[in-house]
C-alpha positions as CSV (number, residue, x, y, z in Angstrom):
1,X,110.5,103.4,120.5
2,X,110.8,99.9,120.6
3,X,114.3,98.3,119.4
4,X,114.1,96.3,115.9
5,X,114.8,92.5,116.4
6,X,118.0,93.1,113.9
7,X,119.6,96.5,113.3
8,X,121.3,97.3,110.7
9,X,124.7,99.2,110.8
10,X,126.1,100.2,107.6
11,X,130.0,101.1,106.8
12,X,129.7,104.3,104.9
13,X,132.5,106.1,103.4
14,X,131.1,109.6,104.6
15,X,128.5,109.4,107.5
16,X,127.3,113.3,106.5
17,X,126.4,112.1,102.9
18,X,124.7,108.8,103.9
19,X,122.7,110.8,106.5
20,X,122.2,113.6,103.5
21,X,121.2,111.2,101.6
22,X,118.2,109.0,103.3
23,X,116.9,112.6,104.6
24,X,116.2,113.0,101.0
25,X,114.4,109.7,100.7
26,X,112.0,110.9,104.1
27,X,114.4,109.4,106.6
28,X,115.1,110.9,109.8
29,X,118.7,111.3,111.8
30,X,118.7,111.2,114.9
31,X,121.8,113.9,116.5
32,X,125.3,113.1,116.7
33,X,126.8,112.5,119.7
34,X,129.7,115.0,120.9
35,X,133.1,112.1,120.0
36,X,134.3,113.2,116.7
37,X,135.8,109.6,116.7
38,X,132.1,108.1,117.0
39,X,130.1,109.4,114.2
40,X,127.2,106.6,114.1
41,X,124.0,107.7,113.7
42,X,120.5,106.0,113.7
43,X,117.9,106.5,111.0
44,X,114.4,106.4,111.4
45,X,111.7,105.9,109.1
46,X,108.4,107.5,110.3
47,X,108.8,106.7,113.8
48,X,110.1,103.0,113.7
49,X,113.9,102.5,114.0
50,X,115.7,101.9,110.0
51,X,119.3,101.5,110.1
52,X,122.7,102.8,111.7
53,X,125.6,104.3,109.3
54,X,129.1,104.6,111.0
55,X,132.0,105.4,108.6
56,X,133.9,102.8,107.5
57,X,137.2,103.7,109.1
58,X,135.6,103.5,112.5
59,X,133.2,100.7,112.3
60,X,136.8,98.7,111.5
61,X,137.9,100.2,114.4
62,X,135.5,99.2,116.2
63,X,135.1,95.6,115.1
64,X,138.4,94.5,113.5
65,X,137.4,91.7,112.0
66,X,135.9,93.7,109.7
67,X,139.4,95.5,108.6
68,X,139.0,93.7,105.4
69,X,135.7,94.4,104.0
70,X,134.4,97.1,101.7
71,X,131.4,99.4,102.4
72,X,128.4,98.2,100.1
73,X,129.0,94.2,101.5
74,X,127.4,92.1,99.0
75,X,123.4,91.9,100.5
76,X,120.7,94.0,100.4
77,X,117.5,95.4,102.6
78,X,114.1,95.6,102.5
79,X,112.4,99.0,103.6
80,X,108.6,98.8,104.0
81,X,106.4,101.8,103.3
82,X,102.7,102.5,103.8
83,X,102.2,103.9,100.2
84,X,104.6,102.0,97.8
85,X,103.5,104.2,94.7
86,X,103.6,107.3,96.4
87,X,107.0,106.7,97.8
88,X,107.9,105.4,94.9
89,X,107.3,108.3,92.7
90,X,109.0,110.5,95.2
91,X,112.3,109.0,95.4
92,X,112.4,108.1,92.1
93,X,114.4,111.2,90.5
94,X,116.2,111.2,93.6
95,X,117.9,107.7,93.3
96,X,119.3,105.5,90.5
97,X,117.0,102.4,90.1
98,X,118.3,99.2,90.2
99,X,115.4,96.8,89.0
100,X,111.5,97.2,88.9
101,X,109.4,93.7,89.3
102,X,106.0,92.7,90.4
103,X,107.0,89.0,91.8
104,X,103.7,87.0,92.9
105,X,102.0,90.4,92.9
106,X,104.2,91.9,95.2
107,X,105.7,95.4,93.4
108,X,109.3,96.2,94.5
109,X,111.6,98.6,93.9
110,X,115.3,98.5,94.4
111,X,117.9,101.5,94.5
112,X,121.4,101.7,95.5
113,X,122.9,104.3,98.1
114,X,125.9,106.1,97.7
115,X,128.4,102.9,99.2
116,X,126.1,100.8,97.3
117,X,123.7,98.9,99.3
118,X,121.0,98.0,97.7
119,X,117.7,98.9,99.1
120,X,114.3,97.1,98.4
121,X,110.7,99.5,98.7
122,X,108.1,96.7,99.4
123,X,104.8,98.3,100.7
124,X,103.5,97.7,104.1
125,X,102.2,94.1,104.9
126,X,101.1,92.6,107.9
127,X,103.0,89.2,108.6
C-alpha cells in the first residue's frame, strides 16, 4: 500500500468506538499493536489508506503541544467513494447528517463521528 501524501490522525475520546464506528461505515482496522499505552490504529477504506484515530489522552502525550485542544478540532475531511449514492444510502441510518448540497454539480454529503469531525462523501473523481 502506498503511503497517502497527508494522513490523518484523529484524537478520539475512545479508540474502540471510533474503530466501531467507521467499521460500520465499510472501513477497515487494521490490528492493534501489543502497548496498551499505544492504541493508534490505521483505517482503510477499500484498500487505500483513510485515517489514524489515537485517543486523546495519548496523542497529547505524545505531542504536547497539543495538551490544549479538544477532540473534533474545528476542520473537516473529504472521503471519496466509487458509488456516492450507494454509499450514501448505506450509511445514511447509520450516521447523523450534517448538510446535503449539490455545489457545481458535485453531490456531497457531510456526517459527524462520534468526537465530531465532520466527514464529507464526495464520489470518486479523477484529478
Amino acid at each position: 500500500m502506498k503511503a497517502p501524501a497527508i494522513a490523518p490522525c484523529l484524537g478520539v475520546k475512545d479508540t474502540s468506538a471510533s474503530v466501531g464506528f467507521y467499521e460500520k461505515l465499510g472501513f477497515t482496522a487494521l490490528p492493534a499493536g501489543d502497548d496498551p499505552n499505544d492504541d493508534i490504529r490505521s483505517l482503510l477504506f477499500g484498500d487505500e489508506f483513510a485515517l489514524m484515530v489515537y485517543r486523546d489522552a495519548h496523542l497529547r502525550d505524545w505531542l504536547p503541544v497539543l495538551k490544549d485542544s479538544a477532540p473534533g478540532a474545528f476542520g473537516m475531511f473529504y472521503l471519496a467513494v466509487d458509488d456516492f449514492d450507494a454509499y450514501v444510502a448505506k450509511i445514511r441510518p447509520l450516521v447523523n447528517a450534517v448538510k446535503e448540497i449539490d455545489h457545481d454539480g458535485q453531490r456531497l454529503f457531510y456526517f459527524a463521528d462520534p468526537d465530531g469531525y465532520v466527514i464529507g462523501v464526495v464520489q470518486k473523481q479523477e484529478w
